[in-house]
N, C-alpha and C positions, 0 to 999 in steps of 0.2 A: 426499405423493408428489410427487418433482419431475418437472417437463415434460419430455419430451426435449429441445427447446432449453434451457434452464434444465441438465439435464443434462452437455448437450455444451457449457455453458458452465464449467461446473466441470470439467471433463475436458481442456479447451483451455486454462484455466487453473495446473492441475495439470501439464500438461506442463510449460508456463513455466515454474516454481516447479520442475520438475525439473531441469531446463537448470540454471540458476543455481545449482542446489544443485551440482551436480558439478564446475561450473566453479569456484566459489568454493572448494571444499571442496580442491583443486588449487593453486589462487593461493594460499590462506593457509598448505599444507605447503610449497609452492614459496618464499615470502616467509619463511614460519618458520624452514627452513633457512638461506634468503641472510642474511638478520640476526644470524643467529647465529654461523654460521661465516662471514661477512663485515664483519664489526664494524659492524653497522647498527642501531643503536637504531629509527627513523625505518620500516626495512623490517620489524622487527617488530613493531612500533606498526601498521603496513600490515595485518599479517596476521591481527594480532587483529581488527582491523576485517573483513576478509575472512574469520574462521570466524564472528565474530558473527553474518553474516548468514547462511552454513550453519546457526548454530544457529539466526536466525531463521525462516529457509527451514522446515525441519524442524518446528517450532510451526508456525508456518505451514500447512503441509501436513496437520499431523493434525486440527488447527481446520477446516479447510475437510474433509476428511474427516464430522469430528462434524457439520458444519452441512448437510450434508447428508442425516443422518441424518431420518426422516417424523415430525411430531407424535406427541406419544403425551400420554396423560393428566395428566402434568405439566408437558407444555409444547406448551401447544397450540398455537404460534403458531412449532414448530419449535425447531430448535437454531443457524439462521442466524447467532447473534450469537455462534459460539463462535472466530468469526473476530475479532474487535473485542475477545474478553478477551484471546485470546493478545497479541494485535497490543499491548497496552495493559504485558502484564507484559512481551515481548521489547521495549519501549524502554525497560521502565524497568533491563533488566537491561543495555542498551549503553549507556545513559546512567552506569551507576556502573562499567562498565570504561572507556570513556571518559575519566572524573574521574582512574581508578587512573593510565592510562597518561600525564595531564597531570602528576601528580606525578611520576612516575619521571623525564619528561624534565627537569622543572626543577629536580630532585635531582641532574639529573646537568651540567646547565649548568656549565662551567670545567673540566668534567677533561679529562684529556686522554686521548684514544684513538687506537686507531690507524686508519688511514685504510681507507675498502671496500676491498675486492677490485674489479677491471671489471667482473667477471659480474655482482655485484649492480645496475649498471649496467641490465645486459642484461635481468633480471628484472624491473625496474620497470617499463622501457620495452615490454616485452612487455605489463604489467598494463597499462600506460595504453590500448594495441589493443585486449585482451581486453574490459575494463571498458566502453570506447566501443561496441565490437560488440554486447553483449550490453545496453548502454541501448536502441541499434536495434531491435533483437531484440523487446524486453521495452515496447516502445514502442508499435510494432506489432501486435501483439497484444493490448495492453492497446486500442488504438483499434477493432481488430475486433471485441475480447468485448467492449466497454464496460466493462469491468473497473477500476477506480479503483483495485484491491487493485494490478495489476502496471501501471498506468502511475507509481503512486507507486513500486512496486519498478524501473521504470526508472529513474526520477530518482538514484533510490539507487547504481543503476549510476554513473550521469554523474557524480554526486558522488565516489563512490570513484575513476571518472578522474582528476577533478582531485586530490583526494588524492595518487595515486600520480603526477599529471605535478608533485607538490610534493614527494615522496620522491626521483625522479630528478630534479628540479634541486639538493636537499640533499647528495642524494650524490656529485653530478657538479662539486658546489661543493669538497666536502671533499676527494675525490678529484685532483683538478689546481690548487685554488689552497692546498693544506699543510694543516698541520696547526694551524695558528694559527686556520684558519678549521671548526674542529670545533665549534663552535657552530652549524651550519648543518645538522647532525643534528637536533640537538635541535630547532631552530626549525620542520623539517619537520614533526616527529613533531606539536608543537603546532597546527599546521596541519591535520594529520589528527584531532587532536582536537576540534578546532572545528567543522571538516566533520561529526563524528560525531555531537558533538552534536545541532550543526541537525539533521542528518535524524532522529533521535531523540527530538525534542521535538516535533518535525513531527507524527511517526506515533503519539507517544500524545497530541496534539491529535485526531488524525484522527479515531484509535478511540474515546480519550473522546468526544467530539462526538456519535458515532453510538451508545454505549451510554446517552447523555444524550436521544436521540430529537432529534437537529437533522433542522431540515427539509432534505429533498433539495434540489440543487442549482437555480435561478430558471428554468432553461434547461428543465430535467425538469420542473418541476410544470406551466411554461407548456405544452410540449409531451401532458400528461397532460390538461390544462383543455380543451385545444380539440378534441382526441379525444374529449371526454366531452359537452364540448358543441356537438359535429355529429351526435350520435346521433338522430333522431327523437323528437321528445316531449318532449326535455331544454329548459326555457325558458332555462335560464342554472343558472351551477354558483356554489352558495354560499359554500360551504367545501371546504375542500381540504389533507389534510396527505397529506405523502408521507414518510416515515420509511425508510433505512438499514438493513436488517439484511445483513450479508456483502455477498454479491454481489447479493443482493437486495432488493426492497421491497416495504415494506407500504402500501395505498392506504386513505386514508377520507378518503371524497367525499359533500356533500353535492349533490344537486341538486334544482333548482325544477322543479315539473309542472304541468300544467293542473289547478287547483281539484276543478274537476270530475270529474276521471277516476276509475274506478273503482280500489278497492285493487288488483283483474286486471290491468288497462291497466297499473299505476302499476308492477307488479311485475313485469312482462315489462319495462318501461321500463328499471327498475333492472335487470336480468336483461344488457337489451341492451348498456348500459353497460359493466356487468362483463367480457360478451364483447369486446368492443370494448376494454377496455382491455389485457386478458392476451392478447388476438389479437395487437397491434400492439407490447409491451413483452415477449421474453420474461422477463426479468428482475423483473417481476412478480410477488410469491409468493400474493400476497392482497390482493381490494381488495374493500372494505365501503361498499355503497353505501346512503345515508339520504335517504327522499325528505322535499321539504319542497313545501307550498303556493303556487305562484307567487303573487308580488304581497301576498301575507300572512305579514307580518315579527312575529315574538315580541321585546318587547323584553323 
């Protein structure tokens, strides 16, 4: 069962992730038509970039949905990581439109086409506002919730900026210096390919990493360590993994107690720990606390 902060952390998440889906889902029929009926390879290279992330958005959404979902007998420990499988298959599926739409442009290097229309102009330069906006946005937010899922989806924003501030110099290139210089489509398009990738490779690093149980970030365990060791009782903390699922994590924590205390004392100790850690983290799903004997080390 999640916390209510924990709750109202996927729910201020989830709006996020709604934003961006409608906006994108706009830019990429918006870009889809300018490319089309504007002789824009480069703007439609744009736009697939801009539904991919609708379609990422969308996996996205329902993942965090599942991971929400309360343990049950087959998975005790929740369904939090159904965020990090999605995350893992929407890059590998922008990664191989990506690839498709590198080939089409360098297929089409030397021919000759005809030049944009203005409006395609107008279109681009609007995405490079939109895109900027919504990294703000999505920037924001992600620093409020602590959320890593949408400060990474801001990035993705800022990247598709520059993207599209590389579609509107291609097109503004072809457009007023001729048609000799219709190579400068294509070089866009490539430019947005590149962009795609990086962030593509990015994100199923990210999610691999976390379905591999990488430890949490040096910042977060530090923070986790001294929380645990200001509690009362606690002589020093031994071991410490902090592990990654979705938006949350899982803690196991060793710490040292007095020899002498009773399994009682020893177990309220651990107890207080516990509280003390999901008190001050709500992002917290679970933390397993193991005591050990101060000053009496197992080798």
């Amino acid at each position: 069962m999640l916390s209510p902060p924990a709750a109202e952390l996927y729910r201020q998440v989830t709006r996020g992730a709604m934003v961006g889906l409608f906006v994108n889902l706009a830019l990429g029929i918006a870009k889809l038509l300018g490319g089309i009926f504007g002789h824009s390879f480069a703007l439609i290279s744009d736009s697939v970039n801009s539904l991919g992330d609708v379609f990422a958005t969308c996996v996205v959404l329902a993942a965090v949905r599942i991971a929400q979902l309360p343990a049950d007998r087959e998975h005790p420990y929740g369904h939090s990581r159904a965020e990090a499988v999605a995350a893992t298959n929407v890059a590998v599926t922008i990664i191989m439109s990506a690839l498709w739409i590198g080939w089409e442009a360098i297929s089409r290097f030397g021919e000759a086409g005809e030049p944009p229309h203005i409006w395609t102009l107008w279109i681009s330069a609007a995405n490079v506002v939109i895109k900027e906006f919504l990294y703000r946005y999505s920037v924001r937010l992600g620093e409020k919730t602590g959320s890593q899922a949408m400060i990474a989806n801001a990035w993705d924003h800022r990247s598709d900026a520059f993207c599209a501030l590389a579609v509107l110099l291609g097109l503004a290139t072809v457009r007023w210096a001729g048609p000799e210089f219709g190579w400068a489509d294509e070089v866009a398009a490539l430019v947005v390919v590149a962009a795609i990738l990086w962030t593509a490779v990015a994100l199923f690093r990210a999610s691999a990493n976390e379905l591999l149980d990488v430890q949490a970030a040096p910042e977060f365990v530090n923070e986790i360590r001294q929380l645990a060791a200001g509690v009362p009782g606690v002589q020093d903390v031994e071991k410490l993994r902090v592990r990654k699922s979705g938006l949350e994590y899982f803690v196991d924590i060793h710490i040292e107690v007095d020899p002498q205390m009773s399994v009682a004392d020893g177990h309220r100790v651990g107890h207080a720990v516990k509280d003390r850690l999901k008190g001050a983290k709500e992002t917290l799903r679970d933390v397993l606390v193991h005591l050990e004997p101060h000053g009496i080390h197992d080798h």
